[in-house]
C-alpha positions in Angstrom: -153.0 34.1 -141.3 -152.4 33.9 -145.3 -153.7 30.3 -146.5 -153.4 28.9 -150.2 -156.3 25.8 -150.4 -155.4 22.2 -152.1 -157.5 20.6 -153.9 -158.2 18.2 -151.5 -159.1 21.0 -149.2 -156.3 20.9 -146.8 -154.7 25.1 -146.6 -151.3 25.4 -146.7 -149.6 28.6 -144.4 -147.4 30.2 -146.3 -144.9 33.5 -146.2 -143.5 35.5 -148.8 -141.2 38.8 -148.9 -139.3 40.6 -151.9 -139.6 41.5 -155.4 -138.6 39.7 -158.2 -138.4 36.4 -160.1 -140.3 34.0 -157.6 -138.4 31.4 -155.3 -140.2 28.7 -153.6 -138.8 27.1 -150.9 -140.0 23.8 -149.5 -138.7 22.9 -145.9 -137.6 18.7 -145.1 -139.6 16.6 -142.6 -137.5 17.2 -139.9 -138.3 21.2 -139.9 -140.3 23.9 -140.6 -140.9 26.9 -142.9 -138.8 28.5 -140.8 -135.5 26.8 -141.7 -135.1 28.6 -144.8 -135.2 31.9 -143.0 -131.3 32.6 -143.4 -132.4 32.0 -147.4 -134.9 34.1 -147.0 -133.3 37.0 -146.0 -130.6 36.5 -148.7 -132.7 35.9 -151.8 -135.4 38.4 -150.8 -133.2 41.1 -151.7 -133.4 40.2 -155.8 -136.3 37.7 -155.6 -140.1 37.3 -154.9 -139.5 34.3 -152.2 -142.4 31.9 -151.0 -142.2 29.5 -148.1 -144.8 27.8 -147.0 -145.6 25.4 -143.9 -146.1 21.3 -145.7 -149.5 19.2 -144.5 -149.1 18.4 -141.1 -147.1 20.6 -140.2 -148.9 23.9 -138.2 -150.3 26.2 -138.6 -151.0 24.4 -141.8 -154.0 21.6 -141.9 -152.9 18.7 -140.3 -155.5 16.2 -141.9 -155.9 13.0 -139.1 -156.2 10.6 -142.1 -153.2 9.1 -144.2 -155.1 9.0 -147.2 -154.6 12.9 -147.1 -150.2 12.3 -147.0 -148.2 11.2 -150.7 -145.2 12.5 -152.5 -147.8 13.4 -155.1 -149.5 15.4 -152.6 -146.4 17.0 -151.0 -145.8 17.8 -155.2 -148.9 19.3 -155.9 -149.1 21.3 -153.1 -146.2 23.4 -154.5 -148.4 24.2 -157.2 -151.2 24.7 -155.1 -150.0 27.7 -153.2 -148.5 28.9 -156.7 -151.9 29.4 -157.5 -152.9 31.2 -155.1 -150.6 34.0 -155.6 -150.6 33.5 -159.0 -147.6 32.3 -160.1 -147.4 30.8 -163.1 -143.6 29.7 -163.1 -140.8 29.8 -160.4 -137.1 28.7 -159.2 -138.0 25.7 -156.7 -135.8 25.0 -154.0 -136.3 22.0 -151.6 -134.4 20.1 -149.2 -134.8 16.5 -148.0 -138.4 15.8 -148.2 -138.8 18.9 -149.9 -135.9 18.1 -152.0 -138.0 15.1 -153.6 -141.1 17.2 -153.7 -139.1 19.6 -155.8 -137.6 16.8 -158.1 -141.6 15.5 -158.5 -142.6 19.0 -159.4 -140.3 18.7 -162.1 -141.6 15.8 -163.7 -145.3 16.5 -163.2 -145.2 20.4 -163.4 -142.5 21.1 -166.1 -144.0 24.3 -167.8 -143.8 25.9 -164.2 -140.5 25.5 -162.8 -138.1 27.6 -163.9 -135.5 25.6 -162.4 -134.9 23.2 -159.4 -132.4 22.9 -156.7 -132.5 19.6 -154.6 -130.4 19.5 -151.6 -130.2 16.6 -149.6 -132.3 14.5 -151.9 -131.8 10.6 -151.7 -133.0 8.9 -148.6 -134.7 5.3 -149.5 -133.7 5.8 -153.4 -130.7 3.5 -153.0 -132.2 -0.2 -153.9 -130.1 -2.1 -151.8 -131.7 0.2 -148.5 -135.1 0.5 -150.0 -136.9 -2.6 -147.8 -134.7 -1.0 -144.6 -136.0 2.8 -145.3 -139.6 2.3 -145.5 -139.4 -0.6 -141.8 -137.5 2.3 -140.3 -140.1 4.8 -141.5 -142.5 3.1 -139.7 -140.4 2.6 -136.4 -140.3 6.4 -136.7 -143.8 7.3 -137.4 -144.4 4.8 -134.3 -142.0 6.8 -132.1 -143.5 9.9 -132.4 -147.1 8.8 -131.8 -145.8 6.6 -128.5 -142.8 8.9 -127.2 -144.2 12.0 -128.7 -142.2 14.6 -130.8 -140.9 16.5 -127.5 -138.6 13.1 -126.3 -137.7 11.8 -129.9 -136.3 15.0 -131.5 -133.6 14.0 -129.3 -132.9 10.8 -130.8 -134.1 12.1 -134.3 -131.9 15.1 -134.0 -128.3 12.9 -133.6 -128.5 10.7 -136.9 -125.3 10.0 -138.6 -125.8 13.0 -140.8 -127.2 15.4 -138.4 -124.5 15.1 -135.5 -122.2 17.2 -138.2 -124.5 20.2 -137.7 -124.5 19.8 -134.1 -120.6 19.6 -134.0 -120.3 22.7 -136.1 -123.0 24.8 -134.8 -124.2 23.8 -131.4 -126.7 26.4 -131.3 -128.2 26.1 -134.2 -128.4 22.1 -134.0 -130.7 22.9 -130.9 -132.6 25.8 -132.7 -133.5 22.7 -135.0 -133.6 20.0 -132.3 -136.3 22.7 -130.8 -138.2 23.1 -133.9 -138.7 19.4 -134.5 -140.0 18.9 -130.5 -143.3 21.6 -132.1 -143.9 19.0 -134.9 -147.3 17.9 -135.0 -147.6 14.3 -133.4 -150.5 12.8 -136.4 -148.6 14.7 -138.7 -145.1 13.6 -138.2 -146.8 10.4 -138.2 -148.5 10.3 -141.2 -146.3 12.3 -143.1 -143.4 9.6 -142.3 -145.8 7.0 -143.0 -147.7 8.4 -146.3 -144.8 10.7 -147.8 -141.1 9.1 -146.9 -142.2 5.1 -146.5 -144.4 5.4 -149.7 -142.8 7.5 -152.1 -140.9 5.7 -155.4 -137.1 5.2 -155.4 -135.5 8.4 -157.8 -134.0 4.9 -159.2 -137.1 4.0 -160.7 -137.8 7.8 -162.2 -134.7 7.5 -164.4 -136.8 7.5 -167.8 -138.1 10.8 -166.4 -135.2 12.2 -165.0 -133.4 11.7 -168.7 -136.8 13.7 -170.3 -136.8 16.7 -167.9 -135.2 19.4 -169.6 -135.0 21.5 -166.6 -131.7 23.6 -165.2 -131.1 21.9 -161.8 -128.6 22.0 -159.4 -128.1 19.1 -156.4 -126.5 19.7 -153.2 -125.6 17.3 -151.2 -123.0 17.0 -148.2 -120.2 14.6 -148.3 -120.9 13.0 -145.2 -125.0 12.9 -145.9 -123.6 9.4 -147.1 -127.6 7.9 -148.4 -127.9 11.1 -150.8 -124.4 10.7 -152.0 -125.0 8.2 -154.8 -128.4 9.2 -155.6 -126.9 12.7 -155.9 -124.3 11.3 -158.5 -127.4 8.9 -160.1 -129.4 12.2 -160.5 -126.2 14.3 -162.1 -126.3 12.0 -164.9 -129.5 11.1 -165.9 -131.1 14.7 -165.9 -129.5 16.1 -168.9 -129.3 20.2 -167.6 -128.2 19.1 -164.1 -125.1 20.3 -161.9 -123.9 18.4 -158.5 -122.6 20.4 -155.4 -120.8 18.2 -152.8 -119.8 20.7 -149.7 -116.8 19.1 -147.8 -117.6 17.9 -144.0 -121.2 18.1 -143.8 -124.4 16.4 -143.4 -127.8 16.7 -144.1 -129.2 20.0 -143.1 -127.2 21.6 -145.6 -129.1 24.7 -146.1 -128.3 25.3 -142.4 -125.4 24.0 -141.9 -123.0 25.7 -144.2 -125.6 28.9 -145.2 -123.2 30.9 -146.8 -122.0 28.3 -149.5 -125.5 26.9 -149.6 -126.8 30.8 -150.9 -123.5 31.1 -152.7 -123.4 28.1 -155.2 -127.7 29.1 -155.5 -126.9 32.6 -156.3 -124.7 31.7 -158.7 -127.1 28.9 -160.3 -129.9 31.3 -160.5 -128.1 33.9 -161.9 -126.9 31.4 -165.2 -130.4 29.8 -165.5 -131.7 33.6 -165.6 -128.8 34.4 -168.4 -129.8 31.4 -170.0 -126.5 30.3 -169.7 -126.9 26.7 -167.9 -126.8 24.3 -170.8 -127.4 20.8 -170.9 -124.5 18.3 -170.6 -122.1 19.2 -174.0 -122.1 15.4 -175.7 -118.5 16.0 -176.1 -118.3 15.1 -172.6 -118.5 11.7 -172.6 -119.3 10.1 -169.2 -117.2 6.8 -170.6 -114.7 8.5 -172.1 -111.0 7.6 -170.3 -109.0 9.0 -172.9 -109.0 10.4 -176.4 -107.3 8.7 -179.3 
């Protein structure tokens, strides 16, 4: 099985198929590699696309100790499997978890990414839930070590932006519900506990954010209601950045709506590639309410 090593040792699964300008895609905590297959098979057809399995989730490693989990990690682990198939620069596209993780990688890889999409991106940013999100963390990270991924998927698979996916597409919601049973019990675990409870708010980034000169699009459902403001946040300090809000949907956006998901990426990567996504004109004044 094809392995890229970190530096802390841990090896990384990963997948690729096509030819072309690379993709990465990096999957959210409550799936697999596997979730980006409908992407996959789209962007395969013009693009080199990568997609790789995160720590703790098999068949990568999944290291017993937390020390081995951090959104720094979950960052640098993009670039880690980069360099093994010797990518110098790529299109990185991330939901959720991987979402952040592709945010990060802009910020601490800038020369490499060619340009970043974040879908679903928020989840403890918002300072007023920030205390809430990392005590519910842990009440996670202790239900899957006690009831065991198999029995909480259930519960994990109906939160309030998750139950739009299963009203749309009950199939698919159970493909996913499925998936998330085979998580790895330590890993879930420590991946809720040293990624998601740990990581910084995006709100305290914002220097960062207003310094990264690189084209990125955000999508974000309208009814994935804790990414919402982060989404808008995001859209205005990151100078080259475009927001996508798809109407009557929830987290899993990628799956959920697949065809707009590809569409409004298709369309992105084909302006960054003309060099035609620009930063924000000044012109357009985000206190502006009229003219005179």
């Amino acid at each position: 099985m094809p392995h890229a090593t970190t530096a802390d040792g841990v090896k990384l699964y990963f997948e690729e198929a096509g030819a072309g300008t690379p993709i990465v895609f990096v999957h959210e905590f409550g799936d697999n590699y596997t979730s980006w297959e409908a992407q996959i098979r789209h962007f395969s057809r013009r693009h080199r696309c990568i997609v790789f399995s995160a720590r703790g989730y098999p068949p990568s490693d999944v290291p017993d100790t937390l020390a081995h989990y951090s959104q720094r990690l979950a960052c640098d682990d993009i670039a880690a499997v980069m360099d093994h198939l010797g990518i110098a620069s790529a299109h990185i596209v991330g939901l959720s978890m991987g979402g952040l993780a592709t945010l990060h990688f802009g910020l601490n890889h800038a020369a490499r990414a060619r340009s970043l999409v974040a879908a679903g991106a928020g989840y403890g940013a918002e300072k007023a839930f920030e205390a809430e999100f990392r005590r519910l963390a842990e009440v996670a990270a202790g239900k899957f070590e006690t009831m065991g991924p198999a029995d909480f998927a259930e519960i994990y698979g109906e939160a309030a932006s998750r139950v739009q996916f299963q009203n749309k597409d009950p199939r698919g919601w159970r493909a996913f519900v499925d998936r998330l049973k085979q998580h790895s019990q330590i890993g879930a675990a420590n991946t809720m506990r040293g990624v998601q409870a740990r990581r910084p708010s995006l709100y305290d980034l914002e220097a960062g954010f207003r310094a990264m000169q690189i084209p990125t699009l955000l999508i974000v459902g309208d009814e994935d209601d804790h990414c919402l403001q982060p989404g808008i946040f995001l859209k205005r300090a990151i100078p080259a950045c475009g927001l996508v809000v798809l109407p009557k949907t929830g987290h899993a956006v990628n799956l959920e709506e697949p065809a707009l998901f590809n569409q409004f990426v298709a369309e992105f990567l084909a302006q960054v590639e003309a060099g035609r996504w620009s930063p924000r004109d000044p012109r357009a004044d985000p206190g502006q309410v009229i003219k005179t």
